[in-house]
C-alpha angles and dihedrals in degrees: 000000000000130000116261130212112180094190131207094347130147112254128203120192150129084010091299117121106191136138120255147111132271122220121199132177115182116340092325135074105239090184153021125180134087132287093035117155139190116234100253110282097008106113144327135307122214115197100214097176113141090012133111105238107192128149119278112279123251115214109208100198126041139146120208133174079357106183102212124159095261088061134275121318109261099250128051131193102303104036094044084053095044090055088043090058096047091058088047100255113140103183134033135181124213139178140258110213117186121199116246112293092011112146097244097222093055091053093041092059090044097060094042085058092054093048101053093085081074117132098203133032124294153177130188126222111216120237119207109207099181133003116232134167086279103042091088093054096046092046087061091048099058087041096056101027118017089046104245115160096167133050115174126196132209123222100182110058098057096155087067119007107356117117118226112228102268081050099052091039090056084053096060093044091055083050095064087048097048100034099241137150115235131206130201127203094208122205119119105252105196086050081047090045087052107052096043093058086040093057099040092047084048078056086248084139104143131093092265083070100061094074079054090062102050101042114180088259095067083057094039087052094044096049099045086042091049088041093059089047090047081049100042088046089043099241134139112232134210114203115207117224112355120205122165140063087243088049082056095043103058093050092057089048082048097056094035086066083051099251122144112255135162120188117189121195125196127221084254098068088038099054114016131068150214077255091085092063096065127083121024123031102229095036088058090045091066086057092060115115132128131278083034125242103272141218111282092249091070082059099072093046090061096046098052085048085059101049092047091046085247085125112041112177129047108203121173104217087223098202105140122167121186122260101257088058094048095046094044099095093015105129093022109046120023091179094053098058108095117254121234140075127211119252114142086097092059107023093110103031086054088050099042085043092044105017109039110020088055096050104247090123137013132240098264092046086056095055095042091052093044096032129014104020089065081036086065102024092058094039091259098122131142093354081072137003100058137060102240136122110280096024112112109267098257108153142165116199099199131199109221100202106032102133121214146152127229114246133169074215096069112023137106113226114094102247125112085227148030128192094217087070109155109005115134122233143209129200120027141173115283094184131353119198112190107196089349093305121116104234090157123058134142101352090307133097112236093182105110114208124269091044095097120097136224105243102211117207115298128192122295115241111202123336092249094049089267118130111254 
């Protein structure tokens, strides 16, 4: 692979904002100051002037090629990681989810065999849907040697894959003997179970109904609940897409006792609201997902949670079905459209639009919650997640001020909708290299499938994502 030299650009990294070049020989960056030059011939120069240079975003928390009752998520492998690079991530990490009673090395390599058409890096987190005599044994098989760092839970969902509380409290205790991280969807099934037979019973059937079924303070009650087990095991605890003021909350009450606790929100919380769900039926069915879209009071929790590094990591939760699966049951059962809505495409471009260009968080901030934070908090750092010699050579060269506007029309995750239809964005990748290679150019991905590669488990490095 050729030699690199991203020229006069302005790079963003380790909290750090200052004008220099990048030099990179292979997959790796062999070099970061100012004045660097190429032998002549040798490789390519990138003029960077006028342009943002940060290290290629990691998304924690995707879903492709997701099997749910209500069909297949819209994107697998290598069009999920073709939309990822066109938004400038260069490393996801999605899930294996066996069914009950499913060996989880078996799924595990099964999941591994679906993800290698990827076209950029990943890793998979490890969900445990039921805890039998054996979980315990196969756990510590995928930790130590199918390189799982990372096993998260579900608390809502407990007729399929939720764990009841002795479950989930055996997990976290497995997670204090084999050194993983675990992550919780928290949502209280059995309150979730209740109101949605009490609506459909009460003939609230349609898709309006589904925000009325999973009120904030299901959240609020799960992520302070999961918090105290995590407390009383001696874990620390990573809570997926957090969406309310009491998640929040909790999190902050958490930290204050000292505990080690790491909440992730998604775009979709920041930005979206409880709005979406009234009027018509199958416009409101494209907006399930799960937690729901909140009131826009809940917004302004999560940003400020952002700003202050309460909230350390921003997923997408990249989960789209097309239109046709989310309107089938839209006006007659709430509790049968799958749940989920696309976003690695955006994920940055929202942030830098929202987030940075308003002022709610500064430049540095944006780059640690889309890049480094998940880099330390999954063990990546600094292989990935920083520009620095050594690192892999995973770079976005972004243009600041591109203007555009987000259309199905013209996007590339394989999905017939978005609901982020329409809003105009500024800010977007110029170029994306991905270990030294150029897999982003001119609007188009250049990355063919197969090139992306399986990130066993790294290091942890501090139980809260800090380095120590």
């Amino acid at each position: 692979m050729a030699a690199l030299l991203v020229r006069d650009g302005q790079i963003v990294s380790d909290g750090r904002c200052f004008r220099g070049d990048i030099l990179t020989a292979g997959e790796k960056i062999v070099a970061v100051g100012t004045g660097l030059a190429l032998p002549p011939g040798t490789g390519r120069v990138i003029d960077a002037a006028g342009c943002l240079v940060f290290p290629g975003g990691i998304d924690p928390h995707v879903h492709f090629e997701l099997e749910t009752p209500g069909g297949i998520s819209s994107d697998d492998f290598s069009s999920g990681s073709r939309a990822a690079l066109a938004g400038g991530t260069t490393t996801v990490i999605d899930f294996v989810t066996p069914g009950r009673g499913e060996s989880l090395p078996v799924a595990l390599a099964a999941r591994k065999a679906a993800a290698r058409k990827s076209r950029c890096d990943y890793g998979l987190h490890l969900s445990v849907t039921a805890w039998t005599a054996r979980t315990l044994r196969e756990l510590e098989e995928c930790c130590r040697g199918g390189g799982i760092g990372s096993v998260k839970a579900y608390l809502a969902y407990q007729e399929t894959i939720g764990l009841g509380d002795n479950e989930f409290l055996a997990l976290l205790d497995a997670a204090r003997q084999l050194n993983f991280l675990t992550l919780v969807h928290a949502e209280s099934g059995a309150m979730v179970s209740y109101l949605q037979n009490r609506l459909m019973a009460a003939g609230k059937t349609a898709a309006s109904s589904h925000p009325l079924s999973r009120p904030p303070e299901v959240e609020g009650d799960a992520v302070e609940r999961a918090l105290l087990m995590a407390r009383l095991a001696g874990v620390p605890l990573y809570v997926v897409h957090v969406s309310t003021r009491q998640g929040i909350a909790a999190v902050a009450a958490a930290r204050g006792r000292g505990q080690a606790a790491i909440a992730e929100t998604c775009m979709q919380y920041l930005l979206l609201d409880e709005e979406r769900y009234q009027g018509e039926a199958h416009a409101a069915a494209r907006h399930v997902l799960s937690p729901p879209l909140r009131h826009r009071e809940h917004q302004a929790a999560l940003w400020e949670a952002l700003a202050s590094g309460l909230a350390q990591t921003i997923g997408s939760d990249h989960c789209p079905f097309n239109a046709a699966d989310k309107e089938r049951f839209a006006g007659e059962d709430f509790t049968r459209i799958p749940n989920g809505v696309g976003g690695v495409e955006y994920r940055l471009p929202l942030l830098y639009t929202f987030g940075v260009r308003t002022g709610k968080i500064p430049l540095p901030r944006f780059v640690d919650l889309v890049a480094t934070r998940p880099a330390k908090i999954f063990g990546l750092y600094p292989r990935k997640g920083t520009i620095r010699a050594g690192s892999d050579a995973d770079l976005v060269v972004w243009d600041p001020e591109k203007k555009w506007l987000v259309t199905a029309a013209g996007q590339m995750q394989r999905c017939d909708h978005t609901v982020y239809e329409g809003l105009e964005l500024r800010g977007a990748p110029r170029l994306v290299f991905s270990r030294g290679e150029a897999v982003f150019a001119d609007g188009k991905v250049t990355a063919g499938e197969n090139r992306g590669i399986c990130l066993g488990r790294g290091p942890l490095r501090g139980s809260d994502g800090r380095d120590g």
